[in-house]
N, C-alpha and C positions, 0 to 999 in steps of 0.2 A: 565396525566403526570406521571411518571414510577417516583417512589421511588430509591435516590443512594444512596447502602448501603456497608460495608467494611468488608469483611470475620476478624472475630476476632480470628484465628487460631494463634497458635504460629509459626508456618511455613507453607509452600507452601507443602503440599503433592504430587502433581502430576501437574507439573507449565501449567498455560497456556499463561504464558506471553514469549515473547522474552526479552533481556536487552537493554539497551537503549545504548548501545555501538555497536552494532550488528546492530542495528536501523541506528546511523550515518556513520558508514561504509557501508552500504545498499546505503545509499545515494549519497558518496560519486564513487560509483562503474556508478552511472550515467553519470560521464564528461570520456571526453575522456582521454586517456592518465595517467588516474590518479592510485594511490595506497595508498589507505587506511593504517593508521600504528594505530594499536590501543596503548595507554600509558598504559602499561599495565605488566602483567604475561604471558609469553609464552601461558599457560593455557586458560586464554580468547580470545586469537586471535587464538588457534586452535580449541577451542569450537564453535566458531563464521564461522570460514570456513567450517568445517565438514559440522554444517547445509546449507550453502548456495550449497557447492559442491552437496549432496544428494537434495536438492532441485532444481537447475538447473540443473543437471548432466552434467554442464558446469567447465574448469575451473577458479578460483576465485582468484583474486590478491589482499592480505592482508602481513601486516607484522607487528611485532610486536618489541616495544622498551626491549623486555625479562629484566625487571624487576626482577632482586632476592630480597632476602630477606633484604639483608644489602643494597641493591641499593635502597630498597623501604625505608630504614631508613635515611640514610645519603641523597637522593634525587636523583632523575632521570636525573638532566643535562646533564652527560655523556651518559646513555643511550639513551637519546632523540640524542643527538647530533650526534653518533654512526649510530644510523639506520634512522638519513637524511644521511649522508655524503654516508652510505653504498646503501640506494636506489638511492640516483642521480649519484650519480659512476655507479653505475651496469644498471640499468632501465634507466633513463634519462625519468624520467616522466614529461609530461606537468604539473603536480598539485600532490602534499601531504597532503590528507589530516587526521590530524591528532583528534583521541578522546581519550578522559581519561577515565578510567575506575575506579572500585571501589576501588586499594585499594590506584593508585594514586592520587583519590580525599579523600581518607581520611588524606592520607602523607600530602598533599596542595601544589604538586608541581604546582610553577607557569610558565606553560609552553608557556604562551605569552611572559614573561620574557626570557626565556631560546631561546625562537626564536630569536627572538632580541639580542642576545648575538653570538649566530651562525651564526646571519647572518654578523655583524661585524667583528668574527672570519674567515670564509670564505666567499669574496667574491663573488665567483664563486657562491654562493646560492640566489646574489640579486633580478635576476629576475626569481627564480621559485617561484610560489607561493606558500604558508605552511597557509593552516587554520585551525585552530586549534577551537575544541568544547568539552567546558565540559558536560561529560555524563556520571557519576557516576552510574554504575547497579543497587546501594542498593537502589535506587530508579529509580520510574518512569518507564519508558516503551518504547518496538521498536516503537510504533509510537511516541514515544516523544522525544528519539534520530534523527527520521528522520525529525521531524518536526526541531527543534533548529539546523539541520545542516544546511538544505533546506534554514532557515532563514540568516544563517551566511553566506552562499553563498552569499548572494544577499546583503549582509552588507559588506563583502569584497571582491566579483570581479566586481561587476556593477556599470560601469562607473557612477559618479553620473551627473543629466541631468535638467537643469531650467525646471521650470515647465510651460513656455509660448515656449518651445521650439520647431524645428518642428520636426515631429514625421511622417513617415510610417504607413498611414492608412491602409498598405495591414499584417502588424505586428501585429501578436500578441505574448505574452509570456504566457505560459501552467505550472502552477506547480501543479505538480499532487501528489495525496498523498500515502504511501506505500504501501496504501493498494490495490491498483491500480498494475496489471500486466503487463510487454513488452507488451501481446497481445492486451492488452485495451488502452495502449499507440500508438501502430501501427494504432487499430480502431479509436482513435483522432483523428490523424495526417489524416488521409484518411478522413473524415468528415469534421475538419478542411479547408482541402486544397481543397474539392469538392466546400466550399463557396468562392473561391480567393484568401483565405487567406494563408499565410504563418507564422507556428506554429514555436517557439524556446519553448521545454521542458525543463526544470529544476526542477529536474536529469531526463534523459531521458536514463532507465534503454532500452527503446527497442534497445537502437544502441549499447549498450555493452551486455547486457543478455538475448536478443533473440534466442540463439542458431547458429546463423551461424558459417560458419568456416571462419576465415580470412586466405585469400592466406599464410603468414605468422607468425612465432611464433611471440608473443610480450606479456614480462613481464608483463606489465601494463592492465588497460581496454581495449577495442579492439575498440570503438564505444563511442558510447553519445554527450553528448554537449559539446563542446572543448571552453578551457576559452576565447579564442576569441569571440564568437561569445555571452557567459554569459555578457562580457564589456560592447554590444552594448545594451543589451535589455531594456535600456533606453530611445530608440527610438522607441518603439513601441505604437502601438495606447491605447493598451488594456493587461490589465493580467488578463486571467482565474484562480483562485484558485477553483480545486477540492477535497473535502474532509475538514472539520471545520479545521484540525489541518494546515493547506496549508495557515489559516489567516494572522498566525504573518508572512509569508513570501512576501503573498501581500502586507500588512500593510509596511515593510520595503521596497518592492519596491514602493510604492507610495510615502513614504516620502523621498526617496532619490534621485527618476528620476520623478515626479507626473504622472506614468502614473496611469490610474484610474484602478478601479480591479472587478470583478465581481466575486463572489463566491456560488460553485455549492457544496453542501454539498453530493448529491448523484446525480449518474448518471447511474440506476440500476430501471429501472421502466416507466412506459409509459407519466405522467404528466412530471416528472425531465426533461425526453429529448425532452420531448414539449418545454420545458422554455429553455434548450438550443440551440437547432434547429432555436426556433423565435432568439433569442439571436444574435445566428451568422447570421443570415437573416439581424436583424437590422443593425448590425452593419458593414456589408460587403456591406451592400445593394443590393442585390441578394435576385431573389426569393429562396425559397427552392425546390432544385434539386427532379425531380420525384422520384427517387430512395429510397428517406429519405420517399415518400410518400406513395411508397410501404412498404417500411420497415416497419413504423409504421403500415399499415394494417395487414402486414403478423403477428405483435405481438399481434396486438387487437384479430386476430381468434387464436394464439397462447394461450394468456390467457383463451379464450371461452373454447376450448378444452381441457387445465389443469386443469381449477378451480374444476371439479371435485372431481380429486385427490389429490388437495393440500386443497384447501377450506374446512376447519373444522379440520385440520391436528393439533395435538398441539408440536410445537416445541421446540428444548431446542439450544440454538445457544450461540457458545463460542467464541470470536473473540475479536483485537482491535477494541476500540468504532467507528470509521467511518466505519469501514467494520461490525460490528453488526448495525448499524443505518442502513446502504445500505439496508444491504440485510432485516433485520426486517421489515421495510417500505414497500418495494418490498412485501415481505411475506402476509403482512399484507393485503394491499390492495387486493389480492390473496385468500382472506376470512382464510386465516391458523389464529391463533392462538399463540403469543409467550408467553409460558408459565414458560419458565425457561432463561434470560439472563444471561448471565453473561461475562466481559469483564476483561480488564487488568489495565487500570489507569484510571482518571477522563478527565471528557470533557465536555463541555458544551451541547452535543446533548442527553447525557445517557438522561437525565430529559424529551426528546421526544422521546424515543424508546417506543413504541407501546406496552407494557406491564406494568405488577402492580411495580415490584421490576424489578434494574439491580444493581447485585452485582458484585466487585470488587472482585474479589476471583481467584481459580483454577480450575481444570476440575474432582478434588475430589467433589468441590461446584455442578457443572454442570451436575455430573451424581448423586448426591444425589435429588438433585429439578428435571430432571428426570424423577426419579424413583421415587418421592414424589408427582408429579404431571401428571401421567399417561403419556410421552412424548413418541410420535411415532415415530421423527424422530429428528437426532442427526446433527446438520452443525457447525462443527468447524477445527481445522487442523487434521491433520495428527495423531498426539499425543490422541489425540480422540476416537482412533478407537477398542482399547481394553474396552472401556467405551460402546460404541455402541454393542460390542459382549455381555456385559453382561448383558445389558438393551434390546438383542435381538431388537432392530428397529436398520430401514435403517441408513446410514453412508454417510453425503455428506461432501469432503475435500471442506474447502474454509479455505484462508489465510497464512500464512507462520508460519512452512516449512508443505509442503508438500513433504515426499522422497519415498512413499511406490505405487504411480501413477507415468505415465509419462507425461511432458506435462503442467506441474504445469505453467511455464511461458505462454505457451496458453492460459491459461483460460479465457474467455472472460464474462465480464460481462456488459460492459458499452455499452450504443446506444439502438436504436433497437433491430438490430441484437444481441448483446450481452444478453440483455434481454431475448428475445426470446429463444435463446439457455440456456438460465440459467433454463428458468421455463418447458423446454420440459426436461433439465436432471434430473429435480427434481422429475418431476412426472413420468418418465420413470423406476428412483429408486423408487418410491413406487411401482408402477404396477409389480416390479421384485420380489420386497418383498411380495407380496402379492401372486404371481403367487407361490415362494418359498413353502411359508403356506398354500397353498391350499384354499387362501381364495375369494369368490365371487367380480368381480368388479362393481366400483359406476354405477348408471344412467349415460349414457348418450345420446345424440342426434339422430334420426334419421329426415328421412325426408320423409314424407307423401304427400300427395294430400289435405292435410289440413293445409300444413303448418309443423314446427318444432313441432316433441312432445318428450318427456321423453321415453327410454326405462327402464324398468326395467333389473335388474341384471339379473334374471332366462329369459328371451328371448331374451339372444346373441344370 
């Protein structure tokens, strides 16, 4: 069980965290129709789009209530009130959803209050919906922004449902957590749908930041899950929660419509998607399609083939805690090594991540442990990669943002397949690294008339 511990720095030298306001408009970017307004300084809401823009090379609908200085004293009602009346005039969005940031949650504007006062002011606002999350940056973290929005979603658009009610067994509802890509959400929805079933996501980031081009322009998001269809998921048989932080969201849909909820903490590894593969089998009642049965072999000889190059690897991985848990785990079982953790807030799985210490800290933390602990190979974001230059080992992006790769919303990690391609890029990056340095490759496999034996390095 890994020790959590709390970088005791006066400040962040080199962050590796996102803010937790960035986290709820991330979220929010999953329903259709919608536009994120952060409560906020002009400054935060274009800090907040630069990253996502350079990360999807998509573009990104945010606005912001531009908060000054004397607005932030005297209080934000006007401002708040200004930039709904100015996006349902202009955009006519299905949903606004709004987050507070730091310096309006130090003011205390109560902007549950101030909705309710708008919306008595102008009627024309009664039935768009406005939800609103506090998410203060001076603390906490992007997955803890996405998580408390994720939650509030489902606290105020889903219809609420008796709990002996009847419900659509071919139904399920998917919330998936940020650390999770469009392209791993598209790989759901096709697994999913291969057992009968029919997936509703919340936020279902693949229908707004997949990269397609819609035939036409539109202010708002282009895709996701439109609040219609959030109303119903009350009727559904089952809610998948993927990722620990995805709980409190199950947790409130089960107490408000009883449907029951199952939670997949990783889905990044060959056991995980055993359990949910049976999962949907059980509960669809269908066998599991040959395809899944291929998959899972092609990853078993996939592993066989890697573990050379990863197995014994000591790694240093910088991420939010469900995506350092994923991928650790993965790692681990891999025969690597995690030798330097370190993440961005607390969670209840750090205490099981597959190492001695995970420390809450920066990527100043992550390249000193490192380099303190012989580390060969570096997987954190993007922001990482000057750390990897000077610690000379391999460089793998995982997590957000990524702007310096293309392709960031592809990246697949969940299922079989995803696995599989996760641990052939890994080790394709060492073998390049090594080829770089001129350095000799591991053992591996030939095949004899006696069966499998060991090559050695010197008779390739």
């Amino acid at each position: 069980m890994a020790i959590v511990t709390t970088s005791k720095k006066a400040c962040s030298v080199n962050p590796l965290k996102m803010s937790q306001p960035i986290g709820g408009s991330f979220a929010f970017m999953g329903l259709r129709g919608a536009m994120p307004l952060l409560h906020g300084s002009q400054g935060c809401t274009s800090f907040g789009l630069t990253l996502f823009v350079r990360h999807f090379k998509e573009a990104v609908p945010m606005q912001t209530t531009a908060m000054s200085e004397v607005a932030t004293v005297l209080g934000g009602y006007e401002n708040v009130e200004q930039a709904i009346l100015n996006i349902y005039n202009r955009t006519k969005p299905e949903i606004i959803g709004i987050n507070s940031t730091g310096v309006t949650e130090t003011k205390g504007d109560d902007v549950e209050g101030f909705i309710r006062l708008i919306r008595q002011k102008h009627p024309q606002l009664e039935k768009v919906p406005l939800v609103y999350v506090a998410t203060p940056d001076f603390k906490d973290a992007f997955q803890d922004g996405w998580e408390k929005t994720a939650a509030r979603m489902v606290e105020v658009l889903v219809d609420p449902v008796e709990a002996e009610a009847a419900r659509d067994p071919a139904r399920v509802n998917v919330l998936p957590g940020c650390h999770l890509t469009p392209g791993d959400l598209d790989e759901l929805r096709t697994i999913i749908e291969d057992f009968g079933l029919k997936p509703s996501f919340l936020p279902d980031l693949a229908g707004s930041l997949d990269g397609h081009i819609p035939d036409e322009f539109t202010p708002t998001t282009i895709g996701g899950i439109g609040v219609d269809e959030i109303a119903t998921m009350g009727q559904a048989a089952w809610t998948i929660a993927i990722g620990a932080q995805m709980r409190r969201a199950a947790e409130a849909m089960q107490q408000k419509t009883g449907v029951p909820f199952r939670l997949f903490e990783r889905l990044c590894g060959l056991i995980p998607n055993d359990e949910f593969i049976a999962f949907l089998s059980e509960i669809s009642g269908r066998p599991v399609p040959a395809k899944y049965r291929r998959q899972r072999g092609q990853l078993a000889d996939a592993m066989l083939d890697t573990h050379f190059h990863i197995g014994g690897r000591k790694l240093a991985i910088g991420a939010e805690p469900d995506l350092l848990f994923d991928l650790s785990s993965m790692l681990h079982e891999m025969g690597a090594e995690v030798a330097a953790a370190v993440t961005t807030t607390a969670s209840p799985v750090l205490e099981r991540v597959r190492t001695q210490e995970v420390l809450i800290g920066d990527l100043e933390d992550l390249e000193e442990l490192a380099k303190a602990r012989d580390c060969d190979l570096l997987i954190t974001h993007s922001h990482g990669r000057q750390a990897a230059s000077r610690l000379k080992i391999p460089f793998y992006r995982a997590g957000f943002p990524m702007f310096d790769r293309l392709g960031a919303g592809h990246q697949l990690s969940v299922g079989y397949r995803g696995t599989r391609d996760l641990v052939f890029d890994l080790a394709n990056l060492v073998v390049g690294d090594r080829e770089a340095n001129h350095q000799p490759t591991p053992e591996t496999w030939r095949t004899t008339d006696s069966g499998l034996q060991v090559v050695p390095p010197q008779l390739h």
